[in-house]
C-alpha positions as CSV (number, residue, x, y, z in Angstrom):
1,X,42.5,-35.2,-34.2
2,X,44.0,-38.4,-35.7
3,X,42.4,-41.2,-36.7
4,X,44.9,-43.6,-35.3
5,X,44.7,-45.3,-32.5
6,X,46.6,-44.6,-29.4
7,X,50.5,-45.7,-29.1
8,X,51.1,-48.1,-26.6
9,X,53.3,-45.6,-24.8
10,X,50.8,-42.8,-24.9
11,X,49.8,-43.1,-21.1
12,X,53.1,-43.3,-20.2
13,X,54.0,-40.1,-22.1
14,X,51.3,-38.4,-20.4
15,X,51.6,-39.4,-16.9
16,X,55.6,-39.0,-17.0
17,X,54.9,-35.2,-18.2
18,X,52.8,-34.7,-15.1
19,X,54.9,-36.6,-12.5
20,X,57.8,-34.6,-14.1
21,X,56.0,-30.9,-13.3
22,X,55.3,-32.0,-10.0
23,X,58.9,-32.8,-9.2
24,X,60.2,-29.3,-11.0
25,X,57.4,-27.9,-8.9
26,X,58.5,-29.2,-6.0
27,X,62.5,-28.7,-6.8
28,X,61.8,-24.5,-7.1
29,X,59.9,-24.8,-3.7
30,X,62.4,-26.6,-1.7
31,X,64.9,-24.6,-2.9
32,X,63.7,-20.8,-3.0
33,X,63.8,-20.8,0.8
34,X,67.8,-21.4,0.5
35,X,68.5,-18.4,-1.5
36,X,66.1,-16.2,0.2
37,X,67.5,-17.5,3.4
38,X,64.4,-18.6,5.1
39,X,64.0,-21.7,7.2
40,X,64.4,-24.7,4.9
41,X,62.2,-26.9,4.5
42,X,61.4,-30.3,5.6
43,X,63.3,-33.8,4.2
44,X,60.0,-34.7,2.9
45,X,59.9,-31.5,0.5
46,X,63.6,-33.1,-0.7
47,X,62.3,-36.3,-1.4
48,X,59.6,-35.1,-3.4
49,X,61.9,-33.5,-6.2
50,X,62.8,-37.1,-6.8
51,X,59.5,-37.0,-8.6
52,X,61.5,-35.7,-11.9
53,X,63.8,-38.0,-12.7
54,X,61.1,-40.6,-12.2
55,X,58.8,-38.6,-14.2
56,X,61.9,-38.4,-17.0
57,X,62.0,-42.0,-17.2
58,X,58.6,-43.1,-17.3
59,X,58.0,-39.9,-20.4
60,X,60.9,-41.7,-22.4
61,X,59.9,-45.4,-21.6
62,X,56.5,-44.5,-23.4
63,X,58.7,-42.6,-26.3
64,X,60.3,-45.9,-26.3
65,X,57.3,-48.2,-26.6
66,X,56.1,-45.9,-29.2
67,X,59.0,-45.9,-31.5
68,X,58.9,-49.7,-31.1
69,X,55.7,-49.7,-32.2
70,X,55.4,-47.6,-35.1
71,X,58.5,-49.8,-36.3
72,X,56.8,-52.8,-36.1
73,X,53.6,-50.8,-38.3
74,X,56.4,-49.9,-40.7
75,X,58.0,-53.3,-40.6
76,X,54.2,-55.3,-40.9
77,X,53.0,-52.7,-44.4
78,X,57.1,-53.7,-45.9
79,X,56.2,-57.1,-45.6
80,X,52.5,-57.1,-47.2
């Protein structure tokens, strides 16, 4: 373990990798049922593959956040 403390973007890192399995999870459900050629599923099921793209965005908003953050550490230890 590191002896840093934890990025401001951590969380975001974290939750966006989960909300992004979810919708991947949820994108190979809704759409083995097509190529099997079983009864699709509902709209809702659709919907819910949404959840990767969102999960995408809020994973590099925290990769974001931390980059801006180590560059102000870098920036702050230049200037001393």
């Amino acid at each position: 373990m590191s002896s840093q403390s934890a990025d401001p973007g951590d969380v975001y890192v974290k939750a966006g990798t989960i909300v992004f399995g979810l919708g991947a999870l949820a994108t190979l459900v809704t759409f083995v049922p097509l190529f099997l050629h079983l009864t699709p599923l509902p709209t809702a099921a659709y919907w819910l593959s949404m959840l990767m793209p969102a999960g995408f965005l809020a994973a590099l908003t925290g990769l974001f956040l931390n980059a801006r953050a180590q560059r102000r550490r870098v920036e702050s230890a230049a200037a001393s």
